[in-house]
C-alpha positions in Angstrom: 57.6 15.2 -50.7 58.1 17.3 -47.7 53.7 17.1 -46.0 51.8 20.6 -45.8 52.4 22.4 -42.5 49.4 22.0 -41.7 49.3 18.5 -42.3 52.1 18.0 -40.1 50.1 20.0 -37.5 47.5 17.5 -37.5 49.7 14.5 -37.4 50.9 16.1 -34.0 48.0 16.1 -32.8 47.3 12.6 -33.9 50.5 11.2 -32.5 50.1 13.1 -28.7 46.8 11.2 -29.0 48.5 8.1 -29.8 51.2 8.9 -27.1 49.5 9.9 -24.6 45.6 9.6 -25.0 44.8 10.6 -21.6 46.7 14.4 -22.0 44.6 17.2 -21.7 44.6 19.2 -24.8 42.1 22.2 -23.9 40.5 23.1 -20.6 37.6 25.3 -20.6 38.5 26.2 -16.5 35.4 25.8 -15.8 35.1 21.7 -14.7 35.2 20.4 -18.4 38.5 19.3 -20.3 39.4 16.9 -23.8 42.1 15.2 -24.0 44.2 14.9 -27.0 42.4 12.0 -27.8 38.8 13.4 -27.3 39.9 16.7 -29.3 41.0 14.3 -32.7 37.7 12.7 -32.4 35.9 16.4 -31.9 37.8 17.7 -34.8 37.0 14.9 -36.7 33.1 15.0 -36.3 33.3 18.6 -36.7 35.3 19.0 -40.2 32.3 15.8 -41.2 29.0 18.0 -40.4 30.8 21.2 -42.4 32.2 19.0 -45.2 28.5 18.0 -45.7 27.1 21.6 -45.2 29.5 22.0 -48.7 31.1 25.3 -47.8 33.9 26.9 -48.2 34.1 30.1 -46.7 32.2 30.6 -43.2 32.1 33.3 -40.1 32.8 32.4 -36.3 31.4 33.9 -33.9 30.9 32.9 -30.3 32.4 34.0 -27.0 36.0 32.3 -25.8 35.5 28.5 -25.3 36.2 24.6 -26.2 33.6 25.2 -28.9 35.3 27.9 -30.4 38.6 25.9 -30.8 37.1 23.1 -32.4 35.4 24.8 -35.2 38.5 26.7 -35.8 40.4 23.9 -36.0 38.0 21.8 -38.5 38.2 25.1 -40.8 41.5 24.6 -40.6 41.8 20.8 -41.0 39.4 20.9 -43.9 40.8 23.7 -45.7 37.3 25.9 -45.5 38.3 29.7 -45.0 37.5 30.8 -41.1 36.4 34.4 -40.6 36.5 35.4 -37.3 33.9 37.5 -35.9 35.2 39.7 -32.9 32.3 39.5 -29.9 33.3 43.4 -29.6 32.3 44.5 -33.1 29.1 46.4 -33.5 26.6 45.0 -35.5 27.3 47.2 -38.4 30.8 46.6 -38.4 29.7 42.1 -38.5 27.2 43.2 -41.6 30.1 45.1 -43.2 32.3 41.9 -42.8 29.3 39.7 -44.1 28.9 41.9 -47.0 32.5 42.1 -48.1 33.6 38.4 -47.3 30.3 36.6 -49.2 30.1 34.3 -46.5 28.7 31.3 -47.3 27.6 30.6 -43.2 28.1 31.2 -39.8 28.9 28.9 -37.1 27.6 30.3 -33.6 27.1 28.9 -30.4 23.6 27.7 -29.7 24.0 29.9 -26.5 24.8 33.1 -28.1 22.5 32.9 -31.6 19.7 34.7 -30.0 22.1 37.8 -29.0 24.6 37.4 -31.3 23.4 40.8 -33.1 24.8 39.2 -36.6 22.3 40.5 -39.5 22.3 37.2 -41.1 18.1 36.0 -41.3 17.7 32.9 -39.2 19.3 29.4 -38.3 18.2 27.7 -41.4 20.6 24.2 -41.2 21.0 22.3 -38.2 24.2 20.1 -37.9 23.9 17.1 -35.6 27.4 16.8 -35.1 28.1 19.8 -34.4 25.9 20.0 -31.7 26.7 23.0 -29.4 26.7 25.4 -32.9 24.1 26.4 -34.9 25.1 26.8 -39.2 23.5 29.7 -41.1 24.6 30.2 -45.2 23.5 30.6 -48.6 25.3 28.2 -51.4 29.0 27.7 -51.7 31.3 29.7 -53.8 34.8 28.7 -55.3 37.5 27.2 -53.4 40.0 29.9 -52.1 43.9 29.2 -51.1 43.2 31.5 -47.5 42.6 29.7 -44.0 41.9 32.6 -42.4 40.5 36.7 -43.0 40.8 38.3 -40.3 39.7 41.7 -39.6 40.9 44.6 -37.9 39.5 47.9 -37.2 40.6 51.0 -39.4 41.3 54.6 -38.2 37.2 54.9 -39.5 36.2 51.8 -37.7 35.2 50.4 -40.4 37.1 46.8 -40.7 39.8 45.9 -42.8 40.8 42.4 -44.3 43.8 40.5 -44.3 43.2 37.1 -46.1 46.1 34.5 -44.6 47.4 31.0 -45.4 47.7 28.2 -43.2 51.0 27.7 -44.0 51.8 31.3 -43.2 49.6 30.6 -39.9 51.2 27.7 -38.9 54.7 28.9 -39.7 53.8 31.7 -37.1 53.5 29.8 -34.3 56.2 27.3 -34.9 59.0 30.5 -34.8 56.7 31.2 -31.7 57.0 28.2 -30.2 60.9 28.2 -30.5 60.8 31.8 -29.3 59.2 31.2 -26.2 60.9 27.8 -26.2 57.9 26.4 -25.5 57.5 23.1 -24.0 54.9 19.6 -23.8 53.9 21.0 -20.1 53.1 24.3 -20.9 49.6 25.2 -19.4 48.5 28.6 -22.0 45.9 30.4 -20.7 43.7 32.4 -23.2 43.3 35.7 -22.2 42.7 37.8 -25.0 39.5 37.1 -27.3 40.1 33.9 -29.3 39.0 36.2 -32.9 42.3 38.1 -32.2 44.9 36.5 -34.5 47.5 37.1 -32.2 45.5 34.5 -29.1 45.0 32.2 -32.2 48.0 31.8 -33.6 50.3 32.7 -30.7 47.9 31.1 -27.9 46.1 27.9 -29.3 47.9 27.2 -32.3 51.8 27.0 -30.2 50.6 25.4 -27.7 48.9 22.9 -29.5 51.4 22.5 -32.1 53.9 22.0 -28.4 51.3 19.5 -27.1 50.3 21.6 -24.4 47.3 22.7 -22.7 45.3 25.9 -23.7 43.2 26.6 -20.6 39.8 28.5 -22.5 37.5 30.2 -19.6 35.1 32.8 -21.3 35.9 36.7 -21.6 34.0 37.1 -17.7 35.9 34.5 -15.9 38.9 36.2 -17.2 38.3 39.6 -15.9 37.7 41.5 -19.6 34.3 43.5 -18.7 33.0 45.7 -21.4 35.2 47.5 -23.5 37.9 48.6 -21.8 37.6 47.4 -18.0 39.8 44.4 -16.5 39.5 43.6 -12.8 42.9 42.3 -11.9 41.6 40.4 -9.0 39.6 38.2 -11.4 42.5 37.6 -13.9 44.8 36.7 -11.3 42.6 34.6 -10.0 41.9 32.1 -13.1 46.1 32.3 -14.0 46.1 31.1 -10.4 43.8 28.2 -10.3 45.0 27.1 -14.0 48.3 26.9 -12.4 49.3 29.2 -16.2 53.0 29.3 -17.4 51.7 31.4 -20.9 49.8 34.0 -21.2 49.2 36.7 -23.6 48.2 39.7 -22.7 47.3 43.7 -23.7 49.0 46.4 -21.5 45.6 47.2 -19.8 45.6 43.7 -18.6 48.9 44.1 -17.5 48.5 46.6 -15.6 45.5 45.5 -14.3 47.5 42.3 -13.2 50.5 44.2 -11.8 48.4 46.6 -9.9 46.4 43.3 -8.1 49.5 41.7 -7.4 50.9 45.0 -5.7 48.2 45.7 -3.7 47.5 42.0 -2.4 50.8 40.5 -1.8 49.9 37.5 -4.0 52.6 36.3 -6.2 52.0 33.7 -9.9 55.1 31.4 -9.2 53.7 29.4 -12.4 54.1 32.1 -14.8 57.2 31.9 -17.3 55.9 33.7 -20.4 53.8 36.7 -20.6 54.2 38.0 -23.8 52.5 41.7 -23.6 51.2 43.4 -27.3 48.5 44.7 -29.2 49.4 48.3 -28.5 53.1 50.2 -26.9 54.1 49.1 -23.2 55.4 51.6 -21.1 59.0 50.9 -19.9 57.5 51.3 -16.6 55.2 49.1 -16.6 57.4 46.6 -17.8 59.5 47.5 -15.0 56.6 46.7 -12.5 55.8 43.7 -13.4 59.4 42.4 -13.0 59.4 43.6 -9.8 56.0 41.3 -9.1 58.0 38.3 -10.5 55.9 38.7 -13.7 57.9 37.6 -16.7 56.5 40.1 -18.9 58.1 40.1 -22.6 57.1 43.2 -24.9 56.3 42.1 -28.5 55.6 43.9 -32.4 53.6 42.6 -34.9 50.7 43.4 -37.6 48.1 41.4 -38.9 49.9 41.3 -42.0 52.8 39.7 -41.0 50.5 37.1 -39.3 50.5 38.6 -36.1 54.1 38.5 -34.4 57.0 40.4 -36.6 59.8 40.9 -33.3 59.0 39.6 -29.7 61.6 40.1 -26.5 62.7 36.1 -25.1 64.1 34.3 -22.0 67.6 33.2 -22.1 68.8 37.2 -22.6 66.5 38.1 -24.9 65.6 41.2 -23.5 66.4 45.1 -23.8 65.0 47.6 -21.8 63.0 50.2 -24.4 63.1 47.4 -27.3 60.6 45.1 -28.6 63.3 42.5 -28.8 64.4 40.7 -32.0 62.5 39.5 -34.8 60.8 36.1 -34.9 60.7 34.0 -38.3 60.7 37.3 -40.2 63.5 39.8 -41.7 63.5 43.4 -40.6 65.3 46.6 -41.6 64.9 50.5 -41.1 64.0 52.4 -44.7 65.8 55.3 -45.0 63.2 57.9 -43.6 63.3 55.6 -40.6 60.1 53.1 -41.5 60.6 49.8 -40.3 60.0 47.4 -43.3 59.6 43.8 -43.1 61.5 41.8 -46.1 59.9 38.6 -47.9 56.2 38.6 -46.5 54.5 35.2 -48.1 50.8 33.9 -47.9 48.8 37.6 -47.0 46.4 39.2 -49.4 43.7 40.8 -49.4 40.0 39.6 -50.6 39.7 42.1 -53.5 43.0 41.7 -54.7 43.7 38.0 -57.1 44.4 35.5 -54.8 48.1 34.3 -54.6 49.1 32.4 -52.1 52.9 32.3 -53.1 52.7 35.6 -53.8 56.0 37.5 -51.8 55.6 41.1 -50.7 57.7 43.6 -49.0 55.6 45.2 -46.0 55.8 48.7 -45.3 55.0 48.6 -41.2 53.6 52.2 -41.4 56.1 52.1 -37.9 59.1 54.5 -37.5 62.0 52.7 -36.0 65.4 51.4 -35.2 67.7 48.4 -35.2 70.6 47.7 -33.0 73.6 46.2 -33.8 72.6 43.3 -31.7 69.1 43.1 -34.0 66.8 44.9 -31.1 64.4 46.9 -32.5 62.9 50.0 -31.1 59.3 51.0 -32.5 58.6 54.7 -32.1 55.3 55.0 -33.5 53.2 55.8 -36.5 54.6 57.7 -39.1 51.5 59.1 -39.9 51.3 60.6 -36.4 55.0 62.2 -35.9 54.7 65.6 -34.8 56.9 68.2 -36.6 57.5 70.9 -33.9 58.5 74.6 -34.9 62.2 74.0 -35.1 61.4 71.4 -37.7 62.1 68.5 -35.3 59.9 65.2 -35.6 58.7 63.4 -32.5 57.0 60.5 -32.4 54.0 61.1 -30.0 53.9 57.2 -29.1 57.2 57.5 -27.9 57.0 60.4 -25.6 53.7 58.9 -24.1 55.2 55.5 -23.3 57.5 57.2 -20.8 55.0 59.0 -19.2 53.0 56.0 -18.6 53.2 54.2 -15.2 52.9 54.6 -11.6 50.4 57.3 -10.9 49.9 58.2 -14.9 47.8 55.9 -16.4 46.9 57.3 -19.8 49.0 59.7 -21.4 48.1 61.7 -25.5 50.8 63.7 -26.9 50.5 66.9 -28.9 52.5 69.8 -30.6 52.4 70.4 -34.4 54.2 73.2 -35.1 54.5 74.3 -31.8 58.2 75.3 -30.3 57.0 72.5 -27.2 55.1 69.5 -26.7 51.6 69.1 -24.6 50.5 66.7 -22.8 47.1 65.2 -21.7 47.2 62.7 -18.9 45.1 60.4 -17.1 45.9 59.9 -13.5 45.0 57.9 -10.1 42.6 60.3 -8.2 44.1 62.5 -5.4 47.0 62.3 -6.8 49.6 65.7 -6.7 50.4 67.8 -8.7 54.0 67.5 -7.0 54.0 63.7 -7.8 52.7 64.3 -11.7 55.4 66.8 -12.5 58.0 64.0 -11.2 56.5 61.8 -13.7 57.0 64.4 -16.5 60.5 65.3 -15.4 61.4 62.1 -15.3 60.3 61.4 -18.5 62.2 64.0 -20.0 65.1 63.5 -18.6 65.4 60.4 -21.2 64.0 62.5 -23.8 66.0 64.7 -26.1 65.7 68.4 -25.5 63.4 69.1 -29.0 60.8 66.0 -27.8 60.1 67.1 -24.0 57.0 67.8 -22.6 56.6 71.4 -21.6 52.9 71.6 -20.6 50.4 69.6 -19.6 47.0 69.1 -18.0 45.0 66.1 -16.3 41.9 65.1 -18.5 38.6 64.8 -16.5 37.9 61.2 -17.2 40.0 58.5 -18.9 40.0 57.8 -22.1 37.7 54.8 -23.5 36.2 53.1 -26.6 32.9 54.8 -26.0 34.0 58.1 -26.2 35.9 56.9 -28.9 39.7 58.3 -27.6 40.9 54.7 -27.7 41.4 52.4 -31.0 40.6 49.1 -30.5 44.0 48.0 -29.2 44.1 50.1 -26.8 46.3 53.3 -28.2 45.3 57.0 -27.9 43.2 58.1 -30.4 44.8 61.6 -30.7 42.3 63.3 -33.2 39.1 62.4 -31.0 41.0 63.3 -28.1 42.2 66.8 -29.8 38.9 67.3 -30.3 37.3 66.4 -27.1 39.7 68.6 -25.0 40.3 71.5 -27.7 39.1 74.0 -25.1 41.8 72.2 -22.1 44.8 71.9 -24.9 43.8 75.4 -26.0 44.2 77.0 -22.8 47.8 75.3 -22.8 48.5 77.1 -26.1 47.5 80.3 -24.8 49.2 80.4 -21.2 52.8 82.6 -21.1 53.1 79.8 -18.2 52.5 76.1 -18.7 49.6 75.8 -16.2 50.8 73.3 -14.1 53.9 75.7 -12.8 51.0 78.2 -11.0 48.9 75.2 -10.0 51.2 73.2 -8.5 50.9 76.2 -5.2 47.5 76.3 -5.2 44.5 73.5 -4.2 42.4 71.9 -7.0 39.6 73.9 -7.6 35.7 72.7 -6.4 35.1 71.8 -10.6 38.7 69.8 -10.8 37.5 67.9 -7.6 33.7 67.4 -9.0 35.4 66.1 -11.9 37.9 64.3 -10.1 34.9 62.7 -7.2 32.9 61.5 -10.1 35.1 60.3 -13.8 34.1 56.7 -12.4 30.2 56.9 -12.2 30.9 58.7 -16.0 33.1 56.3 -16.8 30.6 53.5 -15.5 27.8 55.8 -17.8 29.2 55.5 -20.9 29.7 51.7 -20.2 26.1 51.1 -20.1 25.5 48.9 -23.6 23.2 51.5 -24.9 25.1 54.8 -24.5 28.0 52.4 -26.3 26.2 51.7 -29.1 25.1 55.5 -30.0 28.5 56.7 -30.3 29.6 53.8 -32.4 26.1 54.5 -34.3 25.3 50.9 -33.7 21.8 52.0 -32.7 18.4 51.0 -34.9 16.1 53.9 -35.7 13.3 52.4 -33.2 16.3 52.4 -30.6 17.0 56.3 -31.7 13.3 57.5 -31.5 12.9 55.5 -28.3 16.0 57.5 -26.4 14.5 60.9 -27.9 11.6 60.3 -26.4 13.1 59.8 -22.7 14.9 62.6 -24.0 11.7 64.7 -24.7 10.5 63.9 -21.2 13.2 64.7 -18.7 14.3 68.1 -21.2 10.6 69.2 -21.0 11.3 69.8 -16.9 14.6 72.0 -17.3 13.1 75.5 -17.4 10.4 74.5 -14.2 13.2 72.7 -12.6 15.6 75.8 -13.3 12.9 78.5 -11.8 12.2 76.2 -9.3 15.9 76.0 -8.1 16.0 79.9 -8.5 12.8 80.2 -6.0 14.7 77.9 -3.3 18.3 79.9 -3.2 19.2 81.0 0.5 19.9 84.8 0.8 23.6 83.8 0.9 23.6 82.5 -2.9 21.3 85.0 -4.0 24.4 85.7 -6.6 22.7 82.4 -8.5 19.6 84.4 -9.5 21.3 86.1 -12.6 23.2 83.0 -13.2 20.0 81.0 -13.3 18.3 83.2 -15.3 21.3 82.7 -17.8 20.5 79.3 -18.0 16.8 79.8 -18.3 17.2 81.8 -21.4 19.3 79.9 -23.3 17.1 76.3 -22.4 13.7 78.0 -23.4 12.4 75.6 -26.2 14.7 72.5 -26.3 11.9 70.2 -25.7 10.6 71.3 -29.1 13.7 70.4 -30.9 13.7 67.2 -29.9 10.1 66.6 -31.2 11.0 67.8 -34.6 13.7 65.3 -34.5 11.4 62.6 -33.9 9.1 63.7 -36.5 12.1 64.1 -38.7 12.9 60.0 -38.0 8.7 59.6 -39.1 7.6 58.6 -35.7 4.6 60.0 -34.2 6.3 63.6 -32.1 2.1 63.9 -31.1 2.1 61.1 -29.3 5.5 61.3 -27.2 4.0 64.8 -26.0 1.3 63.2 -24.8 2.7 59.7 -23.8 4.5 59.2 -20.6 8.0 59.0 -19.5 9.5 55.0 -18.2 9.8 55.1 -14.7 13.5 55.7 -14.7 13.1 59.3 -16.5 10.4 59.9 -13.8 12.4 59.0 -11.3 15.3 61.4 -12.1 12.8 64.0 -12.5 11.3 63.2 -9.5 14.6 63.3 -7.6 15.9 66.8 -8.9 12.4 68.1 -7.9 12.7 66.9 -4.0 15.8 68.3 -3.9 15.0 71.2 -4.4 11.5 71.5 -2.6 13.6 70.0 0.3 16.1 72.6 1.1 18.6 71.3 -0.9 18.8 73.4 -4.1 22.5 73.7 -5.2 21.4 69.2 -5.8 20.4 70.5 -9.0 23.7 71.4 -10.3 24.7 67.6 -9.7 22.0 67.5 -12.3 23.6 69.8 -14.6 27.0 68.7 -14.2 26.0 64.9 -15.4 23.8 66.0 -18.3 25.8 68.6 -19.9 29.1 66.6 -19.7 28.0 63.8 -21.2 26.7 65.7 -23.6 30.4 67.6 -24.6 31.7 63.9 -24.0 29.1 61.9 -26.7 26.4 63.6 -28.4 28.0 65.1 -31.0 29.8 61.8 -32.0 26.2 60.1 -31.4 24.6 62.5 -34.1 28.1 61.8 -36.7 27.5 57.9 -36.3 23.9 57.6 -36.4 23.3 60.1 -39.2 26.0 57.5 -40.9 24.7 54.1 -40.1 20.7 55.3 -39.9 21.0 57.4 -43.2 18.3 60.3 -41.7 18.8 64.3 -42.4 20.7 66.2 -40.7 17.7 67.5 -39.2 16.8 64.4 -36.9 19.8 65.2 -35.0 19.0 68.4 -34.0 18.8 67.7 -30.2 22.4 65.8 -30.4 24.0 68.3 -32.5 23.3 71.6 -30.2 23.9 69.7 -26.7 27.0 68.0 -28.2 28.4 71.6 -29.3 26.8 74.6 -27.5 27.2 72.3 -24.1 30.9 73.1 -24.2 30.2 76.6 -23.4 27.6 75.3 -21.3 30.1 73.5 -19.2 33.3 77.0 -19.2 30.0 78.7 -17.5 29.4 75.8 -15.1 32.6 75.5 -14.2 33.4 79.2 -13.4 29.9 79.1 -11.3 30.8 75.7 -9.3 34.2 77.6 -8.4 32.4 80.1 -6.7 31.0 78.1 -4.5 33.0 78.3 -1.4 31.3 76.5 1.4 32.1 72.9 2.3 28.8 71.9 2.8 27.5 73.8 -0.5 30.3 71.8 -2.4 29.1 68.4 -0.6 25.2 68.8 -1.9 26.4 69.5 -5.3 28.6 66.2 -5.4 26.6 64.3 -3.6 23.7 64.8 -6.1 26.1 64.2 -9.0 27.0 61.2 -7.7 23.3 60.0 -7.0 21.8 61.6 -11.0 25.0 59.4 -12.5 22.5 56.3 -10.8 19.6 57.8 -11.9 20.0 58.7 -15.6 22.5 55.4 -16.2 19.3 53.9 -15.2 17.5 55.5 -18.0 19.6 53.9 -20.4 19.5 50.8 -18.7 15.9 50.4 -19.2 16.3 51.1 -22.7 18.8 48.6 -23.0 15.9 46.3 -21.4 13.6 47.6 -24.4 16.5 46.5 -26.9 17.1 43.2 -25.6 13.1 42.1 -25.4 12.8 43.1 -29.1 13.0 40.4 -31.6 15.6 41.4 -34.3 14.2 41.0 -37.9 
């Protein structure tokens, strides 16, 4: 009888011990390293200390590392379902998982239990042998035929499960591994985070299964900061000192990579793979890397195929616009164009009777097309094709993934049932309107006529995870972004002229370049861990009542410091009065709401009127205050500018989530709800008053001061991030 695969996965291992003890297996780049033969013995003592925990179904959780590897792997070895927790899920999202899985326990790193954020009680069984991880559970359930759930984020954020075998697993990264034609001195460098199926099976498991090296430095030493930054210096410096042939990346990273390799000179002579996924690559940017000697090939795949469904190869493999051919799977093209993927076996779903033989055609969800060479071409979602007014579909991904590269870095599609498409784009600063109207005539020059872009506009700031405009891997999130930049896509609707035709012979306007001079300090705002976690609603109610009252105590000093401002206008803006007094009227009273929202969460709104602000809301206050009282009066619009448009960019979504994951009235959000809505109009009126300002110097105290009130009211929530992390969870 022909042995499991993953039996036969084990006895390689066992037989590149055997071979060659001395072998390094997995590096963590940072001075420590196992060789085959330490990693059989670690796997070992690892599946012995869960075997005598008695479970069968346990979460993972920890941040990329040797540790992470080896738990995995004695999961795996003794047949005890792995669910990985992502590091980048919010704490509702891990309790949602917890809930739905009936986890059993939850292996986390010693290092990261404290700040792990997992709802699970306390560390209540210690494993010796397993002695960099902690075990947390409740009493084992039945026996289940899957290796591995993993969990992706839906269109409502809330995760989904796909329940896989090790079989199915394992057969992954074998077609992989003869993809990529991977080889015993492959060096793979994990990149991506290690709860991604795609790293697992595609990174550790085919490199391992290759007797290779996986190279594991943690998600800082790679480069990844936050959500949705990577510092391409970082990243090319770790590929560099791992001396790397295989890495898997997502096109931010790419990009990230290629743009640090452009700019410094430096070249990756190592590299052989880079398979690129997760969300569409831009043709360009393919292009670019090429031209960096970075072997970058484009791949397709869904969780539900076990991660990899078509991936481009070396040796000819590779077709400009295509995601190359399919890998261990058959594909075909339904007839209204969906891709469908023939003969799925070993995925489920928890709810659903488990049946690991169980064979399933998958319906991809992707529109698509296959050569007769077996390329295959992924336009996009079905569920987001555009039908214009001539009854044409277009795939929005499709049209976006040409405007991407060089000078456009993000690009969101739109046009239902309009006679032409509109565009939203994120650009480099300073860059022309001359060099972004090549970019769109380029693009649809290899567009058909029905599917070009006929208008478009630059958004203000890029689009992130915090705002919520990006899904998880990295693709526009067009609805959020509709809604975000109704009033910019509106204007496009309404013109006789696609705006960018008039534009293009005039300068940017004072607003465009205030925008322009400060989308990174906003960007950097809504990074902070605090502002993240109120638009994902990942905030507790103490956490809610504490920002209201900072809140409370910087709103309480807009009408003084709006009269004040008035009082200190030159003669030469005395135009400002009526403006101010605009502003002065409509802000009468906002304090109050906010104190009725605190009431309305059943904190004590008595005792934030009388308490005092942290030292960070004072300072702000402070600052706007000796700005004005110093001569410098026009400072307080920099104050304006960063409070109302973060406002338009997150309040309203703060108020959805939190009203969701805190379960309080609508009336606790009153505060949220106004700013997040009526700020919009707030900021057509600030613009149309910063364009009237003419004089250089004017326009240099207003940007200056945004620039310095970014600082000061980031700092705000940074010391409420302070407060979060020096509370003891429950």
């Amino acid at each position: 009888m022909t042995p499991a695969r993953h039996e036969q996965f084990f006895a390689g291992l066992v037989a590149v011990a055997a071979r060659d003890p001395e072998k390094v297996a997995i590096d963590d780049a940072a001075g420590s390293a196992l060789t085959y033969s330490d990693l059989v013995k670690r796997v070992d003592d690892a599946a012995t200390a869960i075997h005598e925990a008695g479970w069968t179904r346990v979460a993972l959780r920890a941040d990329n590392g040797v540790d992470w590897i080896i738990a995995d792997l004695a999961l795996l070895a003794l047949g005890v379902t792995c669910v990985p927790l992502p590091t980048f899920f919010t704490d509702e999202q891990c309790a949602h998982v917890i809930r739905s899985t009936g986890l059993e326990g939850l292996l986390v790193s010693r290092d990261d239990l404290a700040t792990t954020g997992v709802p699970i009680e306390r560390a209540r069984v210690r494993c010796a042998r397993l002695s960099a991880w902690r075990i947390v559970g409740a009493q084992p359930t039945a026996p289940s035929p899957w290796a591995k759930v993993t969990f992706t984020s839906g269109t409502t954020g809330t995760p989904k499960d796909v329940a896989l075998t090790a079989e199915t697993l394992l057969a992954t990264a074998d077609a992989l591994a003869c993809a990529t034609h991977a080889r015993s001195d492959d060096v793979h460098l994990c990149a991506l985070p290690l709860s991604v199926l795609l790293e697992n099976v595609g990174g550790v498991y085919r490199t391992l299964a290759s007797g290779g090296t996986v190279v594991v430095p943690t998600a800082r030493a790679v480069g990844i900061e936050g959500s949705s930054e990577v510092d391409g210096h970082r990243l090319v410096d770790v590929l560099e000192h791992a001396l790397a042939t295989v890495v898997i990346l997502v096109p931010a990273m790419l990009e990230a990579l290629v743009d640090e390799l452009e700019t410094s000179g430096r070249r990756l002579p190592h590299l052989r793979v880079v398979g690129v996924g997760g969300a569409p690559v831009a043709p360009a940017l393919l292009d670019r890397a090429w031209d960096v000697r970075v072997p970058a090939y484009q791949g397709y795949g869904l969780s539900e195929a076990a991660s990899v469904v078509a991936l481009e190869q070396p040796f000819g493999g590779r077709r400009r616009g295509t995601v190359g051919r399919a890998v261990g799977r058959t594909v075909r093209v339904a007839a209204d164009g969906e891709l469908i993927v023939e003969r799925v076996r070993g995925v489920g779903r928890l709810a659903e009777p488990a049946d690991a033989e169980h064979v399933t055609t998958l319906h991809t969800g992707d529109l698509g097309d296959i050569d007769d060479d077996g390329f295959i071409t992924v336009y996009g979602r079905k569920r987001d094709v555009i039908v214009t007014s001539f009854g044409r579909n277009v795939s929005p991904s499709w049209v976006e993934s040409l405007l991407v590269g060089g000078v456009v870095r993000q690009a969101a599609v739109f046009g239902h049932g309009r006679a032409h498409l509109e565009a939203l784009l994120v650009v480099d600063p300073q860059t022309s309107h001359d060099a972004i109207e090549a970019v769109v005539a380029r693009a649809n020059a290899a567009l058909p006529d029905y599917a070009r872009v006929g208008a478009w506009v630059v958004a203000p700031v890029p689009f992130s995870q915090a705002d919520g405009c990006l899904t998880p891997s990295g693709s526009p999130a067009r609805a959020r972004i509709a809604q975000l930049y109704d009033v910019q896509l509106a204007a496009l609707r309404d013109s006789k002229h696609p705006p960018h035709e008039e534009s293009m012979m005039t300068p940017p306007s004072f607003y465009d370049v205030l925008l322009s001079e400060t989308a990174s300090r906003q960007r950097e705002l809504f990074e902070v861990p605090f502002v993240a976690a109120a638009v994902t609603g990942a905030l507790t109610l103490d956490e809610y009542v504490a920002f209201l009252e900072q809140a409370y105590h910087h709103v309480r000093h807009t009408v003084p410091l709006l009269r004040a401002t008035k009082q200190a206008l030159p003669n030469r803006l005395a135009w400002l009065a009526d403006e101010l007094d605009r502003y002065i009227d409509e802000e009468i009273g906002h304090e109050e709401w906010i104190l009725s929202d605190i009431a309305e969460c059943g904190a004590d709104s008595e005792a934030v009127r009388n308490g005092k602000p942290d030292a960070a809301c004072t300072a702000m206050v402070e600052h706007a205050y000796g700005l004005i009282h110093g001569g410098r009066p026009l400072g307080f619009f920099g104050m304006v500018h960063v409070l109302e448009g973060t406002s338009v960019r997150g309040a309203t979504r703060a108020a959805e989530m939190l009203e969701q994951s805190l379960g309080l009235p609508r009336a606790a959000f009153t505060y949220l709800t106004t700013h997040g809505d009526v700020d919009i109009d707030h900021v057509d009126f600030f613009e149309s008053l910063m364009n009237r300002i003419d004089d250089a110097r004017d326009q240099r105290e207003v940007l200056e001061a945004a620039q310095r009130f970014f600082d000061l009211y980031g700092d705000i929530f940074r010391g409420l991030d302070a407060g979060m992390a020096s509370t003891p969870s429950n």
